[in-house]
C-alpha positions as a Python dict, from the first residue, in 0.01 Angstrom:
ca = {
    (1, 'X'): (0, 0, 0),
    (2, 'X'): (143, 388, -109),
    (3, 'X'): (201, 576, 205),
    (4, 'X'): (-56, 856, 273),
    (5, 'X'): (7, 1248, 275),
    (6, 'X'): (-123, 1277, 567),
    (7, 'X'): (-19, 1147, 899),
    (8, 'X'): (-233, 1221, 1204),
    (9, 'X'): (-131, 1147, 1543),
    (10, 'X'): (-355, 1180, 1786),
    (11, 'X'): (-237, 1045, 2175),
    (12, 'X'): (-486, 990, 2396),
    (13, 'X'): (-488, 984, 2820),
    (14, 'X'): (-901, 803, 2924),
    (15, 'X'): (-1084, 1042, 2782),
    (16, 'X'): (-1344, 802, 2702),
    (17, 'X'): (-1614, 903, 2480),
    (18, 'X'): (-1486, 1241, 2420),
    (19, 'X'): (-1205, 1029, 2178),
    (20, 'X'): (-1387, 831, 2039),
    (21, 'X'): (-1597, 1110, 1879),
    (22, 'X'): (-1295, 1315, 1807),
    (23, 'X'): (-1151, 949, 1601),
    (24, 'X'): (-1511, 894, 1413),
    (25, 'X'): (-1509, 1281, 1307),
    (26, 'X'): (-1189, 1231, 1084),
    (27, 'X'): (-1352, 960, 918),
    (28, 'X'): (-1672, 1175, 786),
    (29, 'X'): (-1357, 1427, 645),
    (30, 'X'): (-1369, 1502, 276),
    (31, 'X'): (-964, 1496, 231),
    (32, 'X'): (-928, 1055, 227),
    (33, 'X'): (-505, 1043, 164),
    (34, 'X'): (-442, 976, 499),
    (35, 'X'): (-346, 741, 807),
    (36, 'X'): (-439, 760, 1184),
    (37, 'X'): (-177, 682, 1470),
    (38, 'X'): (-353, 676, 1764),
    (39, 'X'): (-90, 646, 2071),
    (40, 'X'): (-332, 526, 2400),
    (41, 'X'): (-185, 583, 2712),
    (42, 'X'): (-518, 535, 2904),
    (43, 'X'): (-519, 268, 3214),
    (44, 'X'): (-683, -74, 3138),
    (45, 'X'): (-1061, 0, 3142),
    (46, 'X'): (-990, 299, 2906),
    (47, 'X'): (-766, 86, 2662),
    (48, 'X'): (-976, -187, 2658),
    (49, 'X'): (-1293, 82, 2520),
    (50, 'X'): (-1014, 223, 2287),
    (51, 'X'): (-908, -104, 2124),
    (52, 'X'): (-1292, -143, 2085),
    (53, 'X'): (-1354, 117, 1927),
    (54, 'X'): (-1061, 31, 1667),
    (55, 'X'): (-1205, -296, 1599),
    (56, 'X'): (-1537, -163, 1538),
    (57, 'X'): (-1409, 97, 1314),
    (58, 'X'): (-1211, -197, 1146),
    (59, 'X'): (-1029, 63, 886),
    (60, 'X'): (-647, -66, 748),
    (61, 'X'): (-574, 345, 755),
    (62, 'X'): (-558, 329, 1170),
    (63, 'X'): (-257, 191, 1366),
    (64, 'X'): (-296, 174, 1728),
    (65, 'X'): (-18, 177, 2014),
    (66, 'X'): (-18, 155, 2343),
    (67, 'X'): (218, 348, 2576),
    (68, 'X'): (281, 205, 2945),
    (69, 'X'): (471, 539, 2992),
    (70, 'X'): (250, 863, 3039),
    (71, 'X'): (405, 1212, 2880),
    (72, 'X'): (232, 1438, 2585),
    (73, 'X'): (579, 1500, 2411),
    (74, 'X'): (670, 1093, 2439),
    (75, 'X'): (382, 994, 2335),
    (76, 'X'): (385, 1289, 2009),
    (77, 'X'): (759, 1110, 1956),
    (78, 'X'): (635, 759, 1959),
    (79, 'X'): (359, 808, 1690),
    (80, 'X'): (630, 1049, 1483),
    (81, 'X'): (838, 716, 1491),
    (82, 'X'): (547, 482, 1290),
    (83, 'X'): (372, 763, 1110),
    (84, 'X'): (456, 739, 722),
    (85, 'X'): (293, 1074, 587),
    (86, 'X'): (472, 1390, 400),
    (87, 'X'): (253, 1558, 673),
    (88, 'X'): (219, 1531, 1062),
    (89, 'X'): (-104, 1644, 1170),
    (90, 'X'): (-136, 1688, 1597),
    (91, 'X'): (-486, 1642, 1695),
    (92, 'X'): (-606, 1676, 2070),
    (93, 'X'): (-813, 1378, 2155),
    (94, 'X'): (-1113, 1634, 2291),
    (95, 'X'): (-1196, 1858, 1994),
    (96, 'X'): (-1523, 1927, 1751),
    (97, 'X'): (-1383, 1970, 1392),
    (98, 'X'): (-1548, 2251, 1216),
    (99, 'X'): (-1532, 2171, 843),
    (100, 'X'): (-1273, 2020, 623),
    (101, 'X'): (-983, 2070, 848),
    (102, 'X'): (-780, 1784, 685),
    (103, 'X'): (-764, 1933, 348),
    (104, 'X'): (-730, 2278, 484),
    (105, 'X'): (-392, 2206, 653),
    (106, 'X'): (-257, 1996, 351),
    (107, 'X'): (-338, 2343, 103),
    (108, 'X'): (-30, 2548, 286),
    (109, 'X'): (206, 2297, 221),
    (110, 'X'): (165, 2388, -173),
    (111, 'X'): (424, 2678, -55),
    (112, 'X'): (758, 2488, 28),
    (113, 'X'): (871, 2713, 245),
    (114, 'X'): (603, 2573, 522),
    (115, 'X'): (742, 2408, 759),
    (116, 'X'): (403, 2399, 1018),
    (117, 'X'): (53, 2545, 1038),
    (118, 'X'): (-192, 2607, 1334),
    (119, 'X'): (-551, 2607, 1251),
    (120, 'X'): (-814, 2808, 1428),
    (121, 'X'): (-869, 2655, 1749),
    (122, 'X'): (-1227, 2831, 1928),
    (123, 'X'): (-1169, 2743, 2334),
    (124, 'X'): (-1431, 2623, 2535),
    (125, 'X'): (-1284, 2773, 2835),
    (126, 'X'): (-989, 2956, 2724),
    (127, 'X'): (-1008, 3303, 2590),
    (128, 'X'): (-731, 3546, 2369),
    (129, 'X'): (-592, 3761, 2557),
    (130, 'X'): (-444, 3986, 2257),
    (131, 'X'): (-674, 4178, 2019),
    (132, 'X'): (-532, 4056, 1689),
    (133, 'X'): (-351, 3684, 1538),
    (134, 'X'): (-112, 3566, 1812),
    (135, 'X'): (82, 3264, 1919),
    (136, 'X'): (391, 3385, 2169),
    (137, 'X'): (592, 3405, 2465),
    (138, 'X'): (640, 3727, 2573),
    (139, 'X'): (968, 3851, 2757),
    (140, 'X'): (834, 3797, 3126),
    (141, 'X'): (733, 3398, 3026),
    (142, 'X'): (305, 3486, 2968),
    (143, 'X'): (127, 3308, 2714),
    (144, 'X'): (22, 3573, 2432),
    (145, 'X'): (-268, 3415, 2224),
    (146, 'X'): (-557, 3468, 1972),
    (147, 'X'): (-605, 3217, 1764),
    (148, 'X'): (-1008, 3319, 1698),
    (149, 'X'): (-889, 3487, 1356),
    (150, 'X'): (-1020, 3491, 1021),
    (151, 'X'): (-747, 3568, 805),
    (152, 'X'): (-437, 3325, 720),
    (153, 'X'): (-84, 3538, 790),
    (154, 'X'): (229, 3408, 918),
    (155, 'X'): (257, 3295, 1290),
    (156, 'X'): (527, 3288, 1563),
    (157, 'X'): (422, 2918, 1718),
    (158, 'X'): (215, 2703, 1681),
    (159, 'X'): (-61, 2518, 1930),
    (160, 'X'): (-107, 2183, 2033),
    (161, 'X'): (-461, 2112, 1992),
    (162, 'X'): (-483, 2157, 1622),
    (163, 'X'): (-103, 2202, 1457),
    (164, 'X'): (110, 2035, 1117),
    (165, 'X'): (414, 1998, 1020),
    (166, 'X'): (624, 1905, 726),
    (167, 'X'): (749, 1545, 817),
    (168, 'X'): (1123, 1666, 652),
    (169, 'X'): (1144, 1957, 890),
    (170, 'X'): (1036, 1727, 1174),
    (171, 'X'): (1295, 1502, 1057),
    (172, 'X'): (1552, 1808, 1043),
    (173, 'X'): (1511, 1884, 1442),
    (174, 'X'): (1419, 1580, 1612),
    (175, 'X'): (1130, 1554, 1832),
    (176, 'X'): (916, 1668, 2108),
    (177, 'X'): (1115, 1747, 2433),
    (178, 'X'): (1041, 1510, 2718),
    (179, 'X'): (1165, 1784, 2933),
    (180, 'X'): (811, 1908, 2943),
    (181, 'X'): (672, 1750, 3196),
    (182, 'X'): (323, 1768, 3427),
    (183, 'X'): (88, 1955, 3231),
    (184, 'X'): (314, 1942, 2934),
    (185, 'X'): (256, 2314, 2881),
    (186, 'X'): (460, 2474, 2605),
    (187, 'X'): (615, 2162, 2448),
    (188, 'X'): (398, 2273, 2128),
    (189, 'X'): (523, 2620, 2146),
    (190, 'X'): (908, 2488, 2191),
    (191, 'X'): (860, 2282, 1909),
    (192, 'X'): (752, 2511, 1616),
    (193, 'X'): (986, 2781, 1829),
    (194, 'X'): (1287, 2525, 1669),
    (195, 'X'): (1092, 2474, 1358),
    (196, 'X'): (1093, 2863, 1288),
    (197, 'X'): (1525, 2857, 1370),
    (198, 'X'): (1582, 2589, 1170),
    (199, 'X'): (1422, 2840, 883),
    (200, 'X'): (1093, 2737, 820),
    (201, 'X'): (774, 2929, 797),
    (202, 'X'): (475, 2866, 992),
    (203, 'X'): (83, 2956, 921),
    (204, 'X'): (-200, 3036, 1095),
    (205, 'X'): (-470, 2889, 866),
    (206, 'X'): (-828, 2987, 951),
    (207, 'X'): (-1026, 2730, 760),
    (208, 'X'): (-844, 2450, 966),
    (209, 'X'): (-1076, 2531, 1226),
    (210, 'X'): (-1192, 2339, 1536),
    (211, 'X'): (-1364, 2354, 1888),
    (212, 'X'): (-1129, 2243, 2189),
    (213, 'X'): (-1364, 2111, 2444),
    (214, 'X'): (-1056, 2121, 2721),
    (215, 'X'): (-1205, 1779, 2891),
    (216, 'X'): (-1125, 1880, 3262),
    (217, 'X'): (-980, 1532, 3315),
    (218, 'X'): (-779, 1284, 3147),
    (219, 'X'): (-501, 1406, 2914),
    (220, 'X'): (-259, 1704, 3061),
    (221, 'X'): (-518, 1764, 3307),
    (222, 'X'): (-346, 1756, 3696),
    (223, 'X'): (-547, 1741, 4042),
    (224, 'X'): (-568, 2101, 4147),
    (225, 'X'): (-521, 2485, 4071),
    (226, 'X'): (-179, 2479, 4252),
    (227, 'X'): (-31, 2180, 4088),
    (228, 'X'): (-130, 2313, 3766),
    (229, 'X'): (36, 2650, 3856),
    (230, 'X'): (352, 2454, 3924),
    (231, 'X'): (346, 2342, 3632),
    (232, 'X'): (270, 2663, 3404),
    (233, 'X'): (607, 2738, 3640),
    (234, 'X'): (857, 2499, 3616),
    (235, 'X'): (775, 2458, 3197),
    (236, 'X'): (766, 2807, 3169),
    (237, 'X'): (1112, 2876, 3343),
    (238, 'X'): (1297, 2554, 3109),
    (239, 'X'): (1115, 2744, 2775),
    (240, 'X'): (1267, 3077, 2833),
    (241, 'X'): (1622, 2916, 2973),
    (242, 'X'): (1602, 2706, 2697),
    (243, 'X'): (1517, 2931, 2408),
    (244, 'X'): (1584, 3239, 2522),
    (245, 'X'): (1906, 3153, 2742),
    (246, 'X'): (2033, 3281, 3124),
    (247, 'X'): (2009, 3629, 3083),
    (248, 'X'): (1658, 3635, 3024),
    (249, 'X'): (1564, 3442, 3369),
    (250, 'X'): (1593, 3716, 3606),
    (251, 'X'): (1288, 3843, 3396),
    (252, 'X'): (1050, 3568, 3430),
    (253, 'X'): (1161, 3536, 3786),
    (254, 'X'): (989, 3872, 3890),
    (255, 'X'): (679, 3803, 3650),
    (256, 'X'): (600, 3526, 3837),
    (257, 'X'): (709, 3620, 4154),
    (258, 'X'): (402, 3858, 4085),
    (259, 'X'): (201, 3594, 3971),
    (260, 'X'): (299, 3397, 4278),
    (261, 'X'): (167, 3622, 4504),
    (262, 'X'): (-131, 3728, 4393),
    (263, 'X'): (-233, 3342, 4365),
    (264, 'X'): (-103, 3312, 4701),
    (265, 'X'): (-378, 3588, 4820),
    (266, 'X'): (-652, 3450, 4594),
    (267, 'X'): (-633, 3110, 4761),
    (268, 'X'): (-550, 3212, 5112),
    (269, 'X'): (-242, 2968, 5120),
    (270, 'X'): (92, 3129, 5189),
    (271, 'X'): (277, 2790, 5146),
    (272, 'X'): (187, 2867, 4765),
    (273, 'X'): (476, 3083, 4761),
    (274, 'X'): (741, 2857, 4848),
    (275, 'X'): (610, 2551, 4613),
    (276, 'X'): (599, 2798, 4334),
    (277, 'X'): (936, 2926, 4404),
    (278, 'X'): (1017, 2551, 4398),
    (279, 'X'): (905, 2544, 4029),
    (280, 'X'): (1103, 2785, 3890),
    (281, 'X'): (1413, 2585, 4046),
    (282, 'X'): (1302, 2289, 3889),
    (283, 'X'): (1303, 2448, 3609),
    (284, 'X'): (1623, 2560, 3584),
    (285, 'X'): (1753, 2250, 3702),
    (286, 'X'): (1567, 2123, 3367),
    (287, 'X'): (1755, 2326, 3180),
    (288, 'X'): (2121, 2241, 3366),
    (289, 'X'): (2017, 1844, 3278),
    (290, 'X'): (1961, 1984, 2882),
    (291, 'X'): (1685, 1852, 2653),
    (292, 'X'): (1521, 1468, 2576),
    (293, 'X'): (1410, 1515, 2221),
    (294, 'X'): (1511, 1238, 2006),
    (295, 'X'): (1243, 1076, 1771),
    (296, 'X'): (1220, 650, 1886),
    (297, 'X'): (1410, 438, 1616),
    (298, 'X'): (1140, 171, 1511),
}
């Protein structure tokens, strides 16, 4: 059998039916030149209703693997390993696609200077917080977003939920860094960040457009507002290291020193402070132990 165009790679932590209706939307899709990696790393009830649903599907374009280890960037490496496509689609496993989404993303690689694409991604609980097109860091460590637009232009990263890439590029890099841990948070955004170095262009394409339902458990999705925090922290303090290098720490530090105690306030905890602290020191160790990105050899 020809390999397909069109690789996407969808991992999956039990979220139950919420996947399995993300999975049966890509077969309704107009655009047909494709495969599906799905990359389960749900506990043993969840698989079991996973592996299900892949019999009952019973389509030769689907390859399923399961992952014993749990980690969004592992699991995004694992399926880049298998998947045989000039194109790696990333889909979250919780999302309402809006259109032909497939075919949209596969149209911007006609330029060859595309190296990725982000489609328009409406949150359910998530809101911009810029007024125009945006994907960024800015210098303190915040996510800057907007990704409600209508218009395609040229992007500086990319998001998770609903991004492409041009398998050579991929190839070019390496893979997702394992370094992003917890929450995961800004593994996406380090990715197309090394993408865009390595002299690529990235899209924003507005007719790749989709609803991310943000499933408040499974996936990424950690036990409370202060381990999430941590999180946002520690990933946020390895990105900047990282990408950005030493001198643009101090920085960050007194953004979310700010951040740190006004979340301290809201939730009446002053312990808050010190765990937070904590993550920023774990994320600089992070960065002193250097990056895990290499794609699997299969």
């Amino acid at each position: 059998m020809a390999d397909p165009r069109l690789s996407i790679i969808i991992p999956t932590l039990n979220r139950g039916r919420l996947f399995h209706d993300t999975v049966r939307q890509l077969l309704e899709q107009d655009y047909r030149d494709w495969e599906l990696v799905l990359v389960d790393q749900s506990d043993p009830q969840e698989r079991a209703a996973n592996e299900a649903l892949v019999a009952e599907l019973d389509d030769a374009r689907i390859v399923y693997l399961h992952l014993d280890v749990k980690g969004l960037p592992n699991a995004r490496n694992e399926g880049m390993a298998i998947a045989r496509g000039e194109v790696w689609l990333f889909l979250d496993d919780d999302v309402i696609l809006l259109g032909d989404v497939l075919a949209a993303h596969m149209r911007c690689y006609d330029d060859p200077e595309v190296g990725g694409v982000t489609g328009r991604i409406v949150e359910r609980t998530v809101r911009p917080n810029a007024d125009h097109t945006v994907n960024a860091i800015s210098p303190g460590g915040r996510v800057i977003t907007n990704l409600w637009g209508f218009d395609r232009c040229e992007i500086e990263t990319l998001k998770g939920a609903n991004m492409s890439y041009r398998a050579s590029a991929c190839r070019q890099i390496g893979g997702f860094d394992r370094q992003y841990t917890g929450t995961a948070l800004l593994e996406d955004t380090d990715y197309s960040t090394r993408i865009r170095l390595a002299g690529w262009k990235l899209l924003f394409e507005p007719d790749a457009e989709l609803v991310h339902l943000s499933s408040p458990s499974g996936g990424v999705r950690v036990e409370d507002a202060l381990r999430t925090e941590y999180w946002r922290f520690r990933n946020c303090a390895y990105f900047v290291l990282k990408n950005r290098g030493p001198s643009h720490f101090p920085r960050v530090a007194a953004t979310f020193a700010g951040i740190a105690a006004k979340r301290a306030a809201e939730w009446r905890a002053p312990g808050a402070l010190s765990k937070l602290a904590g993550a920023l020191r774990d994320g600089q160790a992070a960065y002193r132990e250097g990056p895990d990105q290499d794609i699997p050899r299969r």
